[in-house]
C-alpha positions as CSV (number, residue, x, y, z in Angstrom):
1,X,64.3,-46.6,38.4
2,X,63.8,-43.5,38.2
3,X,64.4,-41.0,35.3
4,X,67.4,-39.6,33.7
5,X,65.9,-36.2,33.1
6,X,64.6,-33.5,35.3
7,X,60.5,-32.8,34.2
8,X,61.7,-29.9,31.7
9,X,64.3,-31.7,30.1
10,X,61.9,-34.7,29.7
11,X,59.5,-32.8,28.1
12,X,61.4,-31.0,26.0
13,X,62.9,-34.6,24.8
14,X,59.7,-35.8,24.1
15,X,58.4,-32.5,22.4
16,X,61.0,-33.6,20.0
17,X,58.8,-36.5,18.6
18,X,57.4,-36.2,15.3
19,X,54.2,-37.5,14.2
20,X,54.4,-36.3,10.6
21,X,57.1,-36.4,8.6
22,X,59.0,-39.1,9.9
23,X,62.0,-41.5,8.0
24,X,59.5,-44.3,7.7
25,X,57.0,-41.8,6.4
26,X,59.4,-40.1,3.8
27,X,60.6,-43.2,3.0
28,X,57.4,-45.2,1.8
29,X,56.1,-41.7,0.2
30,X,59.6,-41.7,-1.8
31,X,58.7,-45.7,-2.8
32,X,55.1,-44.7,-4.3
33,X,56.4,-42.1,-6.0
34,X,59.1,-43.9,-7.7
35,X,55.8,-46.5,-8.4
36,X,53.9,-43.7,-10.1
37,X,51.4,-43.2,-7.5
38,X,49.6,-40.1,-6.7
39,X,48.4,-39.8,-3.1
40,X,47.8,-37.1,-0.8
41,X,49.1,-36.8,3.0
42,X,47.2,-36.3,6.5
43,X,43.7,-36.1,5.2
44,X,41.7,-34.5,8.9
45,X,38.3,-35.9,7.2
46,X,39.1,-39.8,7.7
47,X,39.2,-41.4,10.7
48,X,42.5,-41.4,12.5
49,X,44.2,-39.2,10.0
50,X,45.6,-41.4,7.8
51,X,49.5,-40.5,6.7
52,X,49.0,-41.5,3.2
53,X,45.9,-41.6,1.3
54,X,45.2,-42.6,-2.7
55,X,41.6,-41.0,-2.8
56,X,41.2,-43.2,-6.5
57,X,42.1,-46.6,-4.8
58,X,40.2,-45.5,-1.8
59,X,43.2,-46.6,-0.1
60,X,44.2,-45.5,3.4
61,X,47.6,-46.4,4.7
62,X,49.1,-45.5,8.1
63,X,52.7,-45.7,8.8
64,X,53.3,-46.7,12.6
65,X,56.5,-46.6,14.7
66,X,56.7,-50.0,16.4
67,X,57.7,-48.9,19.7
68,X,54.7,-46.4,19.9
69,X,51.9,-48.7,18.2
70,X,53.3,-52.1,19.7
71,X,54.3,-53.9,17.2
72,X,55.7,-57.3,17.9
73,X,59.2,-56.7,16.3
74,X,61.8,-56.6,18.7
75,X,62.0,-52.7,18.8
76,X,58.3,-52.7,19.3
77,X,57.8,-55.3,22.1
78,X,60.7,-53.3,24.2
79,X,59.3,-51.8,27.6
80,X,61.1,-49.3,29.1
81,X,62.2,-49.8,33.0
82,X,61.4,-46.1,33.6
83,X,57.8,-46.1,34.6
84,X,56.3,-49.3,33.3
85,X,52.6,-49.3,33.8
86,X,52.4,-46.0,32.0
87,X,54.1,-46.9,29.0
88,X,51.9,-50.1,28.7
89,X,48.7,-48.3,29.2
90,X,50.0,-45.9,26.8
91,X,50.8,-48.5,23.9
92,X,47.6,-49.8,24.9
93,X,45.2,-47.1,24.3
94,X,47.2,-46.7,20.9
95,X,46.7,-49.9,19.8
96,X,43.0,-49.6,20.4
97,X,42.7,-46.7,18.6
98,X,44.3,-47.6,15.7
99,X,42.2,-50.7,15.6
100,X,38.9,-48.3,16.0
101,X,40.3,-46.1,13.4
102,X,40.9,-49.6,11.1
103,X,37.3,-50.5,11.5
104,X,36.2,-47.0,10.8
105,X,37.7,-46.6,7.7
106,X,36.6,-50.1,6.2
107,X,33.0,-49.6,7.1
108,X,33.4,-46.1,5.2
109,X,34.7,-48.4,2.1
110,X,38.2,-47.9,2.1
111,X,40.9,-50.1,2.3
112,X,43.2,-49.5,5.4
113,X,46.8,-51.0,5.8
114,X,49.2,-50.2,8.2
115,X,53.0,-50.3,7.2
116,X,55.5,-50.7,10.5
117,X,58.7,-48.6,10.9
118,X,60.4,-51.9,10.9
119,X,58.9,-52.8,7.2
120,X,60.7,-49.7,6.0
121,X,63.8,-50.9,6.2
122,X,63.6,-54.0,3.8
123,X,63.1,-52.0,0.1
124,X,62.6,-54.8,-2.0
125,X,59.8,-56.5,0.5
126,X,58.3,-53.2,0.5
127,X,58.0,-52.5,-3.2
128,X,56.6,-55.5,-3.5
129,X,53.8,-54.8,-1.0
130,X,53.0,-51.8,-2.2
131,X,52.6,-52.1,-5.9
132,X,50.5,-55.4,-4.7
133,X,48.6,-52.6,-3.1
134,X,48.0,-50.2,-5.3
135,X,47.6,-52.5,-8.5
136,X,44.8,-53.8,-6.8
137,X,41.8,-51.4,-6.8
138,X,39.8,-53.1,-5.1
């Protein structure tokens, strides 16, 4: 099959993709701040950039979009038709990474979690994982 788009068009689609600043992002930053927590966003100095970090808890916490990081949700485990061994090589070399960037950051002593876009849509679940999270220091 091939695409819908012309090359421009394509890339200007997929120029369109945020990394930061996403609606699961905003979401779960909007959650700890209702908790009371203090955290700081994108620090460049820990592996794999974390979106959300609590410095005090020495708590990283990464907020993946299934599709993109493979997650085994239904959205996440969804292969498009349009050139299929590239998209599973590309899912692929993301999930590595974020495992290496995982490992990373708990050999430096931090805690790493990973909250999924999918997560972010049950509140309640996800208030309760979070202040589980950050009661805990340790």
């Amino acid at each position: 099959m091939t695409d819908v788009f012309d090359k421009a068009k394509r890339s200007a689609v997929m120029a369109q993709v945020k990394s930061t600043g996403t609606t699961p992002e905003r979401t779960l930053r909007k959650l700890l701040t209702e908790l009371g927590v203090r955290y700081r966003l994108h620090r460049k100095d820990l592996p794999g950039t974390p979106d959300i970090v609590m410095p005090g808890r020495r708590l990283a916490i990464f907020v993946n979009g299934c599709f993109w990081h493979g997650h085994d949700c239904p959205r996440g485990s969804r292969v498009p038709k349009a050139n299929r061994d590239y998209w599973l090589a590309k899912v692929e070399r993301n999930r590595a990474r974020d495992l290496r960037n995982l490992r990373a950051l708990e050999e430096a002593g931090w805690r790493a979690e990973t909250v999924w876009e999918c997560e972010t849509r049950d509140t309640p679940a996800l208030i309760g994982r979070l202040s589980s999270l950050v009661g805990d220091k340790g």
